[in-house]
C-alpha positions in Angstrom: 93.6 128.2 113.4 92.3 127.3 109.9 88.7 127.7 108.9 87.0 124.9 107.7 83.5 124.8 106.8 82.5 120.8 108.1 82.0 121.1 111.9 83.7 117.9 112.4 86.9 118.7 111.0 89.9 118.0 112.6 91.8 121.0 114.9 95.9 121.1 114.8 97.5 122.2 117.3 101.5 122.4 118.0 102.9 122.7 121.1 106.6 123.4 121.5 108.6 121.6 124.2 112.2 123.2 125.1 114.5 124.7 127.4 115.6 128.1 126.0 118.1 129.3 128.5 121.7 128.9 126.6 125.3 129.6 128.6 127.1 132.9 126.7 128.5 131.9 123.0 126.1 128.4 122.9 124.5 128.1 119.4 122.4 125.1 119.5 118.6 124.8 120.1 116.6 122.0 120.7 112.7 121.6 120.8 110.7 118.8 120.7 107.4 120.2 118.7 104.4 118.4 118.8 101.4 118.0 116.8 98.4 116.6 117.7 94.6 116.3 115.3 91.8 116.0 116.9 88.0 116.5 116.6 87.6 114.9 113.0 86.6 111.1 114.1 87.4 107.7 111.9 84.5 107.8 110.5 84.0 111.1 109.1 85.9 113.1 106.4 88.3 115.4 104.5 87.9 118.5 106.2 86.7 120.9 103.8 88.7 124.2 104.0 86.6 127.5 102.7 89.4 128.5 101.0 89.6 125.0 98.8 86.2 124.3 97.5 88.4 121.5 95.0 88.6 119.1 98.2 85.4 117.0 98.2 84.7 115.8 101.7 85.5 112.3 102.9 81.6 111.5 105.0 80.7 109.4 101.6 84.6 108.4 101.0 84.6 109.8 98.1 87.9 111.7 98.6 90.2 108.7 99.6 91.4 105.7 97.1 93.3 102.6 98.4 95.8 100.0 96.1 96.3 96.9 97.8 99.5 95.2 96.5 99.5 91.5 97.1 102.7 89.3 96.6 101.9 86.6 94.7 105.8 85.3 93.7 106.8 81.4 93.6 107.9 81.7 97.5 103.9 82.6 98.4 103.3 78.9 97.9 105.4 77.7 100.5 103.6 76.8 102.2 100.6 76.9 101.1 98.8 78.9 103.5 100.8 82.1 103.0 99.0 83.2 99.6 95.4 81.5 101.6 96.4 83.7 104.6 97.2 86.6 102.0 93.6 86.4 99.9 91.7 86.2 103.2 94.1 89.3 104.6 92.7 91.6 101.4 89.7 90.0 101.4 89.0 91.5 105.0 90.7 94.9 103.8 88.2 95.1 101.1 85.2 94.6 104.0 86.8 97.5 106.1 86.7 100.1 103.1 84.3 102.6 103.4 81.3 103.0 101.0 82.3 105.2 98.0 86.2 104.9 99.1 88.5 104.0 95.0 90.0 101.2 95.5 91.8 98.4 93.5 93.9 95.2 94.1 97.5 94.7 92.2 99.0 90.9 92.1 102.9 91.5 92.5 105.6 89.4 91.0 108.3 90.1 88.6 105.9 92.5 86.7 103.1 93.7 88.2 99.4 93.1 87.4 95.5 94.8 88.3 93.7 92.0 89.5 90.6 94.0 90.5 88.9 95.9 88.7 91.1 95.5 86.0 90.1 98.4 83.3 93.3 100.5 84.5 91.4 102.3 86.6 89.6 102.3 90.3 86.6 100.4 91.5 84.5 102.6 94.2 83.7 100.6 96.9 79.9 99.4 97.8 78.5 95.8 98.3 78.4 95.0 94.7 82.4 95.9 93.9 83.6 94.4 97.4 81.7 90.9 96.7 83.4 91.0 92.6 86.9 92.3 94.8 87.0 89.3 96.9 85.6 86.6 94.4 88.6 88.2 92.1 90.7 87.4 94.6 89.9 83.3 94.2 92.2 83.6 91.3 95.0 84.7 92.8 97.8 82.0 92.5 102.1 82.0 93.0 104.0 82.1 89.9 107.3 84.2 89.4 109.6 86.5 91.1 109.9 89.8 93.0 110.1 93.4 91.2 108.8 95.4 94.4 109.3 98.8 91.9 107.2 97.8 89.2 103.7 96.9 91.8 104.5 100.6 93.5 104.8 102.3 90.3 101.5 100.6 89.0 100.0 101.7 92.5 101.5 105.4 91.5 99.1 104.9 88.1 96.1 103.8 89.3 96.1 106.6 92.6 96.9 108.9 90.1 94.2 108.8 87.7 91.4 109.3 91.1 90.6 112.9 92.1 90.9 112.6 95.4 92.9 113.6 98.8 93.4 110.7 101.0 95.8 108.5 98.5 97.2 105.4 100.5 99.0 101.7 99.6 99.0 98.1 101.5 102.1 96.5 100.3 102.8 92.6 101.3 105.9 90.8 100.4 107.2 87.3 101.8 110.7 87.2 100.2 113.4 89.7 98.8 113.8 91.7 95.6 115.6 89.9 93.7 114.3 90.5 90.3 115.3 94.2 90.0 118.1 96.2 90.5 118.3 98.2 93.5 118.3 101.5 92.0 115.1 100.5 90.4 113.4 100.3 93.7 115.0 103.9 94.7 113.7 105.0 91.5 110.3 103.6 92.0 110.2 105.2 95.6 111.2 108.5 94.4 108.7 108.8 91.6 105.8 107.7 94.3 106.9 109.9 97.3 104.5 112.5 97.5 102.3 110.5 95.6 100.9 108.1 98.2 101.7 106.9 101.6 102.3 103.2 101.8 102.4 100.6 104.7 104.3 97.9 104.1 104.5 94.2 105.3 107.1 91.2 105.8 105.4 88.1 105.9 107.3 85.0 107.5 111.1 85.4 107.5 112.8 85.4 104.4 112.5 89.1 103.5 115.1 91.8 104.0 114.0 94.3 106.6 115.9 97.2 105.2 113.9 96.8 102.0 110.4 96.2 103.8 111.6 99.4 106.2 112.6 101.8 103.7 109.2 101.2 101.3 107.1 102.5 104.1 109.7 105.4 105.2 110.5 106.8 101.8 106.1 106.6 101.6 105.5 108.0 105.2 103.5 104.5 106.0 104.5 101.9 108.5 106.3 98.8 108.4 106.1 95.2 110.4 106.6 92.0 110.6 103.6 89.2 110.5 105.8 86.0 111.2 102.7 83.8 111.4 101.0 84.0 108.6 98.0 83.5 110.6 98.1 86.8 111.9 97.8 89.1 108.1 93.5 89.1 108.3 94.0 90.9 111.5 96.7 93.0 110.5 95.3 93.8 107.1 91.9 95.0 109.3 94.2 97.6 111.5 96.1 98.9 108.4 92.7 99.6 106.6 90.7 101.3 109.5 93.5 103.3 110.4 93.6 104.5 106.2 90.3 105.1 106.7 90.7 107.5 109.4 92.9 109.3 107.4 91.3 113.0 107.3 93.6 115.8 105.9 96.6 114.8 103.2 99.6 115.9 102.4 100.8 118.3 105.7 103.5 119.8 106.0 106.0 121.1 108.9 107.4 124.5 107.3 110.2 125.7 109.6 111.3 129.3 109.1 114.8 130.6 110.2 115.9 134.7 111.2 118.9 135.4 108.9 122.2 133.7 110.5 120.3 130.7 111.5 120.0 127.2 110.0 118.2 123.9 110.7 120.5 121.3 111.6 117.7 118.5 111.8 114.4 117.5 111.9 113.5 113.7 113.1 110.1 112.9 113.9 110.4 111.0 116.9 106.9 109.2 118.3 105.3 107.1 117.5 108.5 105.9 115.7 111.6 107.5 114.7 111.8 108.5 110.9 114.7 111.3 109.5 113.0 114.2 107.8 116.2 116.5 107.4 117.1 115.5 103.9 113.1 115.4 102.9 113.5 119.6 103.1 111.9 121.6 100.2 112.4 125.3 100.0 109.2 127.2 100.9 110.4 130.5 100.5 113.1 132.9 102.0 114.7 131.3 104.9 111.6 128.5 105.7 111.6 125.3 104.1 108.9 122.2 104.2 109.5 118.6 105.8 106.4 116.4 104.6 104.4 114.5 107.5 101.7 112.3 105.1 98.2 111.8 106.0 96.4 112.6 109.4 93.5 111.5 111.5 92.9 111.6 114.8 96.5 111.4 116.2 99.7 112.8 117.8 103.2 113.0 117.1 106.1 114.5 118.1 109.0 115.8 116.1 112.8 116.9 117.1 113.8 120.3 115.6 117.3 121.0 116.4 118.4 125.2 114.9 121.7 126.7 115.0 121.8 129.9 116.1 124.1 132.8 116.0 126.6 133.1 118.7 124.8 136.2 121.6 125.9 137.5 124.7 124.3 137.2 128.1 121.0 138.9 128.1 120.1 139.1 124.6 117.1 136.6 123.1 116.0 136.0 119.8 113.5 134.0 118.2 115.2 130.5 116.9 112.4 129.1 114.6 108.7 129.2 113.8 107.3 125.8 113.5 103.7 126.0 111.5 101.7 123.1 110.1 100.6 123.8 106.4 97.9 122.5 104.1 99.1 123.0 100.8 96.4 124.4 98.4 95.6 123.5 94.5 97.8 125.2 91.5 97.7 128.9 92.4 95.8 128.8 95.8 96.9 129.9 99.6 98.4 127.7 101.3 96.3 127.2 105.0 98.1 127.2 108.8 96.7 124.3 110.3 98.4 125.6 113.6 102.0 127.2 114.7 104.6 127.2 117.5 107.7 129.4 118.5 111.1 128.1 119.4 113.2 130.7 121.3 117.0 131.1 122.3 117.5 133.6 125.4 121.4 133.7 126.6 122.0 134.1 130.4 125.1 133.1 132.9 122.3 131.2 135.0 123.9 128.0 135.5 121.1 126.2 136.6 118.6 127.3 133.8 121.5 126.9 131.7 122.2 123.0 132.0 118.6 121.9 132.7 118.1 119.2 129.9 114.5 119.6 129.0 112.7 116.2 129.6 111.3 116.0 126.2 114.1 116.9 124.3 116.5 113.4 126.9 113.5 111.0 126.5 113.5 111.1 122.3 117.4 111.8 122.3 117.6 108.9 124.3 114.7 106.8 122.0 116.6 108.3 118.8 120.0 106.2 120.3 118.1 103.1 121.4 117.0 102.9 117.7 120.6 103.3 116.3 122.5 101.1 118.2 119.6 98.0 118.0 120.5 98.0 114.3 124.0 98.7 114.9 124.0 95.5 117.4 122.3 93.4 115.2 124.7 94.0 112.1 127.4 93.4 114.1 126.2 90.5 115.2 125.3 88.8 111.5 129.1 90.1 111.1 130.3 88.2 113.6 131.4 90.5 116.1 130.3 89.7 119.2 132.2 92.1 121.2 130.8 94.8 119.5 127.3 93.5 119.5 127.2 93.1 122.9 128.2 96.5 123.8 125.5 98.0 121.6 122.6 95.8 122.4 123.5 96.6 126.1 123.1 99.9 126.0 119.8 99.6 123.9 118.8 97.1 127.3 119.9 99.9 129.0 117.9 102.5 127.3 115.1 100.7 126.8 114.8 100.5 130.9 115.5 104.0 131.9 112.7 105.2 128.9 110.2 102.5 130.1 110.1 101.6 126.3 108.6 97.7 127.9 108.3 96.5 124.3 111.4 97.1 122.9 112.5 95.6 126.6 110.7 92.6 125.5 112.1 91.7 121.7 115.4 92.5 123.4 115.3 89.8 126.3 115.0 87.4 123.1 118.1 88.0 121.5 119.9 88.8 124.6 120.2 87.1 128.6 120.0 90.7 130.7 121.9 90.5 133.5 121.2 93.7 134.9 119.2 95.9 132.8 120.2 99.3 134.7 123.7 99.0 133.3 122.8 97.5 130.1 125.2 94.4 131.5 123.7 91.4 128.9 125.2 88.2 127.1 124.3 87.1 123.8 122.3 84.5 123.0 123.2 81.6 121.6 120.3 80.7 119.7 117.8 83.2 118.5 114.9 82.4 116.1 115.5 84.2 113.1 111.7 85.6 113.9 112.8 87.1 116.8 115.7 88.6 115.4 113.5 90.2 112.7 111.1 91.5 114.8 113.1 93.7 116.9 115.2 95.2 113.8 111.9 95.9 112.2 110.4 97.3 115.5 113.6 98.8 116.6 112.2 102.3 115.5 109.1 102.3 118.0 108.9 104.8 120.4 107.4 105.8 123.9 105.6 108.8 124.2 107.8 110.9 126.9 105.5 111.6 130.2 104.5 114.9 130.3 
């Protein structure tokens, strides 16, 4: 376990979840690993590592900056009470920031613009600079189009010029990108990975999920849906408190490999599902790192599957060392934050042999349910009802046997469940394009398996 030198630092711990019995000549491992911080509080800060005297702790907030990135494009103005709903939204954002937290506000449209402070750089955060925030924030009107890439990469720039850990983006949008080519947005959210983490937001309905979705994957964040516009102040409240819990940046899961052995895939898989596998940067012979963001107080799990030499009955080897890692400043050590073993041992048990470890079915299962509610849904804007059907009932299905009751729930709005055990449904005729929306956005929301 690391050593840090605040008492109230977070502790990581990993726990590895598998069933290591393989039948003679089986090669493939799975584990569920989990990670879980605890001990650091919301309120508190960056754990100070003795090793890393750079870090500044978080207990004043100096050591976390926040860019909130507020679409303010023609659409915004209809109606009228999406850019209102939007300025009271950052308004409350700027009240939950923490004294001594950076912070600055970005108007988006088809270029994008620093409303607050406006000097190119970073307002820290006290009563003074929140008051001048929010009365900057009376100006904010609708005008122009969408560039999505150009309000990241001026997020990018103004994080960037702050010392500091914790760096984090709010990103709200209310209509498609349609003033930039789509490569421009990859390039955007390749330049900022690393950079930041972002959550990002679709308010009302004419937004592209996929866009919304893949901002806040590509920047470890979360994505949503805020239909009513009603609902952002209250949204933009959770976002902020849970940035401001943010404790320890940048972690890592390094996976190391015995020669002959490769990783096939890593997928986090609670609290939602989010591909890691082609995230992998080479951390030395044999071990390579898959970046988890920013953590507070918090667990998740993650699915590792290794592929393992062929072995005969009786012999055992170890599949995969799973550590957490800190990375250090320019030159430094890097710190453990916590490490678990998986383990392959080959026997002609036939009962230890094809016991599915519970862990391992429940996110395999909430992994599926994922895939085929987007599948069903495409299908379904494509016409083929057939197809969608068949997907969307199995995702019923799923969703019942994995006691996932809010996925359940946005299905029974796009489908009529006829018997939910067999994943038996009919489409619905009519589904509000809300409704729709909200279950492709939410589709990759997980249950935690029951230990």
């Amino acid at each position: 376990m690391a050593n840090f030198a605040k008492s109230n630092a977070p502790r990581f711990s990993v726990d590895v979840y598998q069933n290591e019995y393989l039948p003679e000549g089986a090669q493939e491992v799975n584990a569920i690993v989990t990670v879980t911080s605890t001990g650091g509080g919301t309120t508190g800060g960056l754990p100070l590592p003795v090793t890393d005297p750079a870090r500044a702790p978080l207990g004043d907030g100096g050591s976390a900056a926040v860019v909130v990135m507020v679409d303010c494009s023609g659409s915004m103005d209809y109606p009228p009470t999406k850019l209102r709903n939007a300025r009271a939204a950052t308004a409350a954002a700027i009240d939950t920031l923490r004294d001594g937290v950076r912070f600055a506000v970005v108007a988006g449209t088809h270029k994008a613009r620093e409303v607050f402070p406006g000097n190119g750089t970073l307002a820290t955060a006290d009563p003074l600079t929140r008051a001048e925030a929010k009365d900057a924030l009376r100006g904010l009107s609708a005008g122009g189009g969408t560039a999505i890439g150009t309000w990241l990469r001026l997020a990018d720039q103004l994080l960037g010029s702050a010392d500091v850990a914790i760096r984090h983006g709010i990103l709200l949008t209310d209509g498609r990108n349609e003033h930039e080519e789509p490569g421009q947005l990859r390039d955007a959210l390749e330049a900022c990975a690393g950079h930041f983490t972002c959550d990002a937001r679709g308010v009302g309905t004419d937004w592209e999920v996929k866009e919304v979705t893949g901002i806040a994957s590509a920047l470890l964040g979360s994505a949503d849906i805020v239909a009513d516009p009603d609902g952002l102040a209250a949204d933009f409240t959770r976002m902020m408190e849970n940035a401001m819990g943010k404790e320890v940046a940048d972690v890592a899961l390094r996976l190391w490999t015995p020669q002959g052995s490769r990783i096939k895939f890593v997928k986090q898989v609670a609290p939602t599902v989010e591909e890691l596998t082609d995230r992998r940067t080479q951390a030395g012979p044999r071990a390579g790192d898959y970046p988890t963001g920013s953590w507070g107080d918090e667990s998740r799990d993650y699915h590792v599957c290794v592929e393992v030499p062929a072995a005969e009955v009786g012999q055992e080897m170890l599949a995969a060392r799973v550590s957490l890692i800190l990375p250090a400043p320019e030159g430094g050590t890097p710190q453990t934050l916590g490490q678990g073993l998986v383990r392959a041992v080959w026997t002609d048990d036939m009962v230890a042999t094809t016991s599915i470890n519970p862990q391992v079915a429940h996110y395999t299962g909430q992994a599926e349910l994922a895939q085929v509610i987007q599948t069903g849904l495409e299908l379904r804007k494509a016409g083929d009802e057939e197809g969608a059907t068949a997907k969307l009932g199995r995702a019923v299905q799923l969703a019942n046997a994995s006691g996932n009751a809010d996925t359940a729930k946005l299905l029974s709005k796009v489908v009529d469940v006829v018997d939910a055990a067999t994943g038996t449904v009919r489409l619905k005729a009519k589904v509000a394009e809300a409704d729709e929306m909200t279950l492709e956005t939410r589709s990759t929301k997980t249950v935690r398996v029951k230990r």
